[in-house]
Phi, psi and omega in degrees: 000120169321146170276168201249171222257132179303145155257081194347306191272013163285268151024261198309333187254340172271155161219156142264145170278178182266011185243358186078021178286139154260131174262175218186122178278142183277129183265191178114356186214043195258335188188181205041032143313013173265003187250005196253164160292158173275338181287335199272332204274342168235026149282324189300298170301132180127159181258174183196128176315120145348145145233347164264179203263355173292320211255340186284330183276338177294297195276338170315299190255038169263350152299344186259342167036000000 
């Protein structure tokens, strides 16, 4: 059986932690800013962990490729 294939627009929008978490970058803060506060624009920045274990088991192994 061939190995299966990484899924390129995962990679780029997706990481694993060293710990097997998929992190994930927050959207929301590429435009329409004049209306948010610096504070919610810069919680919006920063990555944050899956949380479910269905959707975690998923995308892990469209990473493993």
């Amino acid at each position: 059986m061939p190995k299966m294939k990484t899924k390129k627009c995962a990679t780029k929008r997706m990481k694993m932690s060293a710990n097997g978490k998929v992190m994930r970058s927050q959207g929301g803060h590429a435009h329409l800013n004049n209306g948010k506060k610096r504070s919610r624009k810069n919680n919006l920045c920063g990555i944050t962990a899956i949380g479910s274990k269905q959707v975690t088991k998923t995308y892990a192994r469209a990473l493993q490729g």
